[in-house]
LOKOLTOR-769499 format. One record per residue: x, y, z of N, C-alpha, C in turn; residue in three letters. Coordinates in pm, whole numbers, plus 50000, padded with zeros to 5 digits. Example, Ala and Ser with C-alpha at 12.3 -4.5 7.8 and 13.67 -1.06 7.14 Angstrom:
513194943150780512304955050780513204967050780Ala
512854977550708513674989450714512905000350787Ser
//
This chain:
295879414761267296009401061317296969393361227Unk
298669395261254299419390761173299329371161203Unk
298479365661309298179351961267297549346861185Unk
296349353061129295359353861080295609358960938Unk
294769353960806294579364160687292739359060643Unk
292249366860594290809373760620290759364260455Unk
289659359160518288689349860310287859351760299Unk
287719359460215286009366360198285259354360226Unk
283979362360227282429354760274281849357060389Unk
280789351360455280129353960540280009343960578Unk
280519332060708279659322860708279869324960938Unk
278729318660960278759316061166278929300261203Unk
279509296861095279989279561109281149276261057Unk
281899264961089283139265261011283719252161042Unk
283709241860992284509226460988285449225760888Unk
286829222560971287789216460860288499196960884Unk
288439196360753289239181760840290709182260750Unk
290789193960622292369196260585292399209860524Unk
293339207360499293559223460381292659222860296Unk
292369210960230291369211260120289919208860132Unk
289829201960270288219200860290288139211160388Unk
287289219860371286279234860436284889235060419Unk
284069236260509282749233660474282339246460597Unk
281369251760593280679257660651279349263160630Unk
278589272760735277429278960714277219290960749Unk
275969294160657275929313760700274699311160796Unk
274229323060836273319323960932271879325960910Unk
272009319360778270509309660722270479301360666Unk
271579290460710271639274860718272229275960588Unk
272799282060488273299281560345274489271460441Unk
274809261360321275779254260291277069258860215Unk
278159260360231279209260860194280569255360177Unk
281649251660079282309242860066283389251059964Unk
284669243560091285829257960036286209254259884Unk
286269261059785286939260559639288609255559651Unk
289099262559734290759259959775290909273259671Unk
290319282459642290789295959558290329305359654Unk
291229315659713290839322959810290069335159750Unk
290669337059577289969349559453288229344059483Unk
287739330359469286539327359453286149316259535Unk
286229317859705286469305459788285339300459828Unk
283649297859801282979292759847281959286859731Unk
281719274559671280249273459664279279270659728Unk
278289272559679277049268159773276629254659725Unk
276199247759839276129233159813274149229859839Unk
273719224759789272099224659842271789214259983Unk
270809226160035270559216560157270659232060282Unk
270269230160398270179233760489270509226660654Unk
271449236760703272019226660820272349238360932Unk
272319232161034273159240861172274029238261241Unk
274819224461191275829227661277276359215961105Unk
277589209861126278769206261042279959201161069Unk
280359188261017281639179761025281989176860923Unk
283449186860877284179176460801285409170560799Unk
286079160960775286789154060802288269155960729Unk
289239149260709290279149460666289939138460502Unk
289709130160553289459121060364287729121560334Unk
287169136460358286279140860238284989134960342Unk
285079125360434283279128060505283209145660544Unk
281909145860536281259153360600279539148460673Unk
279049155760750278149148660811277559162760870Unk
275859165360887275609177760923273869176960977Unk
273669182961093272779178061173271869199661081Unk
270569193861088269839203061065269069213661186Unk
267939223961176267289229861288266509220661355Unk
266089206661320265299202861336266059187061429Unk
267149186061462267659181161492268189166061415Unk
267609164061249267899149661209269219154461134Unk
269699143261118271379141761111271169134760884Unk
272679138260908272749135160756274419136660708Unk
274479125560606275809123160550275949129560431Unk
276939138060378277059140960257278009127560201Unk
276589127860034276859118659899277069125159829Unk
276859140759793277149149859667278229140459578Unk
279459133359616280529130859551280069115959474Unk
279069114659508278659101759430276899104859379Unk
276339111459438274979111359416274889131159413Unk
275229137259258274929153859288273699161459292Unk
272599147559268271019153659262270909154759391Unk
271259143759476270739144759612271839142859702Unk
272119152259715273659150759786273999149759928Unk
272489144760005272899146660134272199136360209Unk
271869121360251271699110160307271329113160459Unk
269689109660476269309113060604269619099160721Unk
270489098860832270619089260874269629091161035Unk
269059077961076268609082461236269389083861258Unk
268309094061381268819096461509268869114661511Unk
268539118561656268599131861671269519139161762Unk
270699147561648271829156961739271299169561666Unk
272439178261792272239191361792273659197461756Unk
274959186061786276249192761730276749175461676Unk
277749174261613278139166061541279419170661461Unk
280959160361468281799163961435282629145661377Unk
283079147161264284239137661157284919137961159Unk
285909130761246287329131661196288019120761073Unk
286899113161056286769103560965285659095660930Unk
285469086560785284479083260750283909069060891Unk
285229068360982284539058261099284759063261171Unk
285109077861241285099083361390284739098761368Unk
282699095461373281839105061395281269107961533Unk
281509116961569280559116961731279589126061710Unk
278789129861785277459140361809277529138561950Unk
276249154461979275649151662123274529157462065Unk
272799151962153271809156262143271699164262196Unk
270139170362243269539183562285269989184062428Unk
269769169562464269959163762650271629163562691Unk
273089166262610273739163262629274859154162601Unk
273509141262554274159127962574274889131762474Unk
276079118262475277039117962355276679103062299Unk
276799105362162276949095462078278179094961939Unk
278609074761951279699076961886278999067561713Unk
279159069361590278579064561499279279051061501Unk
278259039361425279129024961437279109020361351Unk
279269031861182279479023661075278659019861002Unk
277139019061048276529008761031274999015661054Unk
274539020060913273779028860880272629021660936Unk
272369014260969271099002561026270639003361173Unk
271599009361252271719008061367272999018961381Unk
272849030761375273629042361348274799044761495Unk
274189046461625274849051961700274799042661842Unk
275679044461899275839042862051276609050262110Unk
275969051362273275659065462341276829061462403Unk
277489066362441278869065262558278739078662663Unk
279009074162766278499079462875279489089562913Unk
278749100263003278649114462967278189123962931Unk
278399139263011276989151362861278499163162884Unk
278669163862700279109175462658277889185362611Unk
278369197862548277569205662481278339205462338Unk
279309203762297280109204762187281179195862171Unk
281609188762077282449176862028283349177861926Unk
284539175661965285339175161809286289157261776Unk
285909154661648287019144761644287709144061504Unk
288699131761570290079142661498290299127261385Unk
290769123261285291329113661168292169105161283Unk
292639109561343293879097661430292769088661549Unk
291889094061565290869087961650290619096661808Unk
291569107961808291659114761870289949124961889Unk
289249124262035287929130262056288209141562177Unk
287279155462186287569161962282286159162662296Unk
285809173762390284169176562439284439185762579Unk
283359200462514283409206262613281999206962644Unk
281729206362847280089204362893279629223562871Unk
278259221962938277319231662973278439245263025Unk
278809238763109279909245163237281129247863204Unk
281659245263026282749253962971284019240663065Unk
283679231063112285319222763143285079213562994Unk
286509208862983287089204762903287489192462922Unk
287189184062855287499167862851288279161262707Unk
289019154962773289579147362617288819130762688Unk
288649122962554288159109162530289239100962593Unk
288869091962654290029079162729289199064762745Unk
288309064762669287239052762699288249042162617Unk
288959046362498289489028662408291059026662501Unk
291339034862645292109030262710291489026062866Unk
290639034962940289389032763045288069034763014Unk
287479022763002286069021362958285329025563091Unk
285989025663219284819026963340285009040863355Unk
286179045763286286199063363305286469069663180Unk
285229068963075285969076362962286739092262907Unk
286289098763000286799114263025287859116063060Unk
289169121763066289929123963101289579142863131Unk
289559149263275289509160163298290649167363268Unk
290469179763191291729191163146291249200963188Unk
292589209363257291939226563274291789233163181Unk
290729240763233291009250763088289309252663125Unk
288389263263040287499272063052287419275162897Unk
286359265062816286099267062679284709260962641Unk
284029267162563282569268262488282439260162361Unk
283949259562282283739255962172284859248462196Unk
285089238062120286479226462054286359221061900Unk
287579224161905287919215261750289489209361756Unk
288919196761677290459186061665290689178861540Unk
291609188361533292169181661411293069166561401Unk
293969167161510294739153261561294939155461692Unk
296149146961724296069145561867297029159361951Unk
297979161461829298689175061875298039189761735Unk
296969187761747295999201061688294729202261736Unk
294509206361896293259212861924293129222261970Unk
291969232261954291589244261988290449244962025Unk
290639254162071289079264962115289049274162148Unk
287659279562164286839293462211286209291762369Unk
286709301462418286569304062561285169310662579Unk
284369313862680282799314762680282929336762612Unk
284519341962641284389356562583284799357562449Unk
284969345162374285239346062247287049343762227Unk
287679343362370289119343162309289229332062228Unk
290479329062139290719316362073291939308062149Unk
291989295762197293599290562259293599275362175Unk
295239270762179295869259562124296159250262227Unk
296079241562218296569232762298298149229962291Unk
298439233362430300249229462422300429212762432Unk
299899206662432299819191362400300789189662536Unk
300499193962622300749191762784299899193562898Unk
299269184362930297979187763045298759194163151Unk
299869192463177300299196563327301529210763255Unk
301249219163205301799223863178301409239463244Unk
302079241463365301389247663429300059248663494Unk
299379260263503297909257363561296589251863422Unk
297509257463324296669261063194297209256563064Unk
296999244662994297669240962914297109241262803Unk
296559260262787296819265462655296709277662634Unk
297509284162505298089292662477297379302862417Unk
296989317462426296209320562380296769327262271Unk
295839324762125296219327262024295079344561977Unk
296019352661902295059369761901293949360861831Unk
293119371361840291899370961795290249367761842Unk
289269369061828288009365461874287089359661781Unk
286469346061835285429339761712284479332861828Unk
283299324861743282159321561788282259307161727Unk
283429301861622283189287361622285009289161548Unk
285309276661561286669272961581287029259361466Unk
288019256961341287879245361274289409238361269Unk
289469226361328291079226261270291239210061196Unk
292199211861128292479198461021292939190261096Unk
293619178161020294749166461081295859174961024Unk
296099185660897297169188360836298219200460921Unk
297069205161024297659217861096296659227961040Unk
295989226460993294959235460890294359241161030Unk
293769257661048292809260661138292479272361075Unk
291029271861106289859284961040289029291761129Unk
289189302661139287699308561243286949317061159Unk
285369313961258284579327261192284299332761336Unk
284439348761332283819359961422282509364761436Unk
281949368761514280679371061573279929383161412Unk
281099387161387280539393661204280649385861103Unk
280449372461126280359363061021281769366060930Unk
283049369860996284259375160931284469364960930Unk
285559354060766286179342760833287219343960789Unk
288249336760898289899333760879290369321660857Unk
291779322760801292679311360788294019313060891Unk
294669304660981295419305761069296479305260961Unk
297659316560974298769316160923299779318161019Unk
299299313461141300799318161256301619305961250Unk
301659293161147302859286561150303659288161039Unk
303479302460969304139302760853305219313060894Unk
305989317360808306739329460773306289337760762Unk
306539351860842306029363660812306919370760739Unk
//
């Protein structure tokens, strides 16, 4: 997989919001957080989680088995490094320390408002999975694998904008860096053209079970063997 180069570890989760922020999980909720040394690329961070957002300027945010949600403080508080906020999701994604979304068990979507007192409001709609991106840029794919990008801060009576395409998983890094996983594991890019043909995206080699991409161009997968990668198909071979 000359797109791809292989970083040790094991993890079945994987959020990026840059080159330098990597966070993920193995498949007993271990916490992980990239070193930026590929010789020694993971510590373990304390705490337990199942799904994971991290952002481009250092949020992260990570919903547990049990469905309560939580902010990482490690960078200010290292005894207790992880801030339980209401409210109950099942996926949850940062593209910044003010544009967090989730969806619960039911679907719904919720967008965070800053404002640890009164945490979330629901904006209408049910994805199964959410990504958002530092530019303010949101995607969401439903039950049924269609694909939606966010249009509510331009149509509030229609916030979805419908895209073709047939995907399980999304991640967004900005507005021209999103991806995903199709329901057989393929991986595709977005050609940052909805009408670009029938299908406006490109399929990139490889197979994974969760999908991470930065604001920087940064993208990471892990495979159904807890294998994980770093995307190198915009470099020089």
């Amino acid at each position: 997989m000359a797109d791809w180069v292989r970083v040790a570890g094991g993890l079945s989760a994987i959020s990026a919001g840059s080159r330098t922020t990597v966070w993920g999980l193995n498949s007993g909720s271990g916490i992980y957080r990239y070193t930026n040394y590929d010789g020694s690329p993971w510590i373990n961070i304390p705490g337990g989680l199942s799904d994971i957002g991290a952002a481009a300027d250092g949020t992260t945010w990570g919903v547990n088995s049990g469905n309560q949600i939580y902010r990482y403080t490690g960078d200010q508080d290292a005894a207790n490094p992880w801030k339980g906020i209401n409210g109950s999701l099942v996926r949850i994604d940062a593209g910044s320390r003010t544009n967090v979304w989730g969806v619960d068990s039911a679907g719904s979507i919720y967008r965070y408002t800053n404002h640890d007192a009164n945490p979330w409001i629901k904006v209408p709609g049910a994805l199964s999975d959410i990504g958002a991106a530092a530019d303010g840029t949101v995607w969401g794919v439903n039950k049924g694998n269609r694909v939606y990008r966010y249009t509510g801060d331009q149509d509030p009576s229609d916030p979805w904008a419908d895209v073709p395409g047939s995907l399980k998983r999304i991640a967004v890094g900005s507005r021209t860096n999103v991806w995903g996983i199709d329901p057989s594991g393929s991986i595709y890019r977005y050609t940052n053209n909805d009408a670009s043909g029938t299908n406006p995206w490109v399929n990139i080699p490889g197979t994974a079970v969760d999908i991470a991409a930065g604001a920087d161009g940064t993208v990471w997968h892990v495979n159904a063997g807890g294998e994980i990668y770093r995307y190198t198909g915009d470099q020089l071979s």
